[in-house]
N, C-alpha and C positions, 0 to 999 in steps of 0.2 A: 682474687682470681675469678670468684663466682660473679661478681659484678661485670669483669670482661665479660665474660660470654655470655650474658645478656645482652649488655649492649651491642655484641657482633651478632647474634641470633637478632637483634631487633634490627643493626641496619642490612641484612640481608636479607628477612621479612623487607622489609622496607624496599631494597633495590629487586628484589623477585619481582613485587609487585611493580612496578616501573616497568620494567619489562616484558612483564606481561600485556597491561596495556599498550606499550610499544609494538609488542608481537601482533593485537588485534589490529591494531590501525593500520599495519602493512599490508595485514591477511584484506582487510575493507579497499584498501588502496589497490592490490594487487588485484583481486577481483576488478575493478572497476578497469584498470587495462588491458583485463582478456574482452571489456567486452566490445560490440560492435560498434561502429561511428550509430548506425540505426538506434543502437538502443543507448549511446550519450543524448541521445537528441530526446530519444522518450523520457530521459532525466529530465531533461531539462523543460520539457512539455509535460511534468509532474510537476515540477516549480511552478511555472506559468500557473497552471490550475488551483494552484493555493496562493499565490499572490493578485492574480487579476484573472480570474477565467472568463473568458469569450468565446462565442461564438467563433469556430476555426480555427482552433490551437492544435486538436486532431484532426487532420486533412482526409485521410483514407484508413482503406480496413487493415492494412498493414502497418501503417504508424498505431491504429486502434489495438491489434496484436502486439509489438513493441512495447506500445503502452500496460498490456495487459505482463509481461515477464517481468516489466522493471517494477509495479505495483505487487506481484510475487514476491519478487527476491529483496522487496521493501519490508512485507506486512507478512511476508513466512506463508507456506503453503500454496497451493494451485486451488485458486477460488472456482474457477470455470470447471474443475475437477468435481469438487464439492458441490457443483448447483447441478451439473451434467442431467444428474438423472431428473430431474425438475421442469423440463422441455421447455427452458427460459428461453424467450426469440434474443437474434442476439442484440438490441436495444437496452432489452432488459437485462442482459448480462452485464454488458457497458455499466448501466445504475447502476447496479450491484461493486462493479470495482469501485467504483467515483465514491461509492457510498464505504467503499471498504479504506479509500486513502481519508475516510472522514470530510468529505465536501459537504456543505451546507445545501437544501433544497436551491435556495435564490443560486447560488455558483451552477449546481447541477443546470437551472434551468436554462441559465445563461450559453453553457457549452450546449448544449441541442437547441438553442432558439426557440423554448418555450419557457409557458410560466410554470411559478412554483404549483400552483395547483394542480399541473397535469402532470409534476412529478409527485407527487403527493399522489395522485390517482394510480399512476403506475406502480406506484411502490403498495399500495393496496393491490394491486391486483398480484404483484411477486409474493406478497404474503400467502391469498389464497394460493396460488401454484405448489409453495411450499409448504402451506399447513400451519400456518401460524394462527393464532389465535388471533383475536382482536387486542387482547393485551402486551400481546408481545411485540417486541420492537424489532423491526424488520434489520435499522442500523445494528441494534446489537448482536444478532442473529450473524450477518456479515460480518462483522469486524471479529467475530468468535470463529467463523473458523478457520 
């Protein structure tokens, strides 16, 4: 009898778990249809940006905000929150997400139409704004909080 009710205690561990996973995918899924056509579209100009980023993938400052909700509710927390008190122009806010979805300098530089060295420059300069040392690494910095 004691071996039943293991094996029923283990296939209901078993099917809990199933369902559980089940239940989160709904919750991902259901989220994804309250949200706006504007911000499918920043999904999907989140993709673009990690498979082929180009110059004009983000058109305006309102696709640029779009972009910045759906990189939120991607990567946890309000970055533009977190930098606020730091008097980032907002260029340098922009780097700062792109840097927060993990984009490489050459992608970065490609979506603004410059090189990697003047992003490299700029991210030196978002360090000073925010107090970083020289040793510390601006990517990690973002993607932490």
């Amino acid at each position: 009898m004691e071996i039943y009710n293991d094996n029923w205690n283990a296939c209901l561990l078993f099917r809990n778990k199933q369902l559980t996973k089940q239940l989160k995918d709904y919750q991902k899924v259901t989220a994804l249809a309250d949200c706006s056509s504007a911000l499918i579209v920043s999904m999907g100009q989140l993709l673009c940006l990690h498979r082929k980023p180009s110059y004009g993938i983000v058109k305006d400052e309102a696709e640029w905000q779009n972009l910045f909700i759906v990189i939120d509710m991607f990567y946890g927390g309000c970055l533009s929150e977190e930098l606020n008190s730091f008097g980032l122009s907002a260029q340098e806010l922009k780097l700062c997400y792109l840097i927060r979805t993990r984009l490489c300098n050459k992608a970065i530089a490609d979506l603004f139409n410059i090189t990697p060295k003047s992003v490299l420059k700029t991210k030196q300069r978002i360090k000073n704004k925010i107090g970083l040392s020289g040793k510390d690494s601006l990517d990690r910095y973002v993607q932490q909080c």
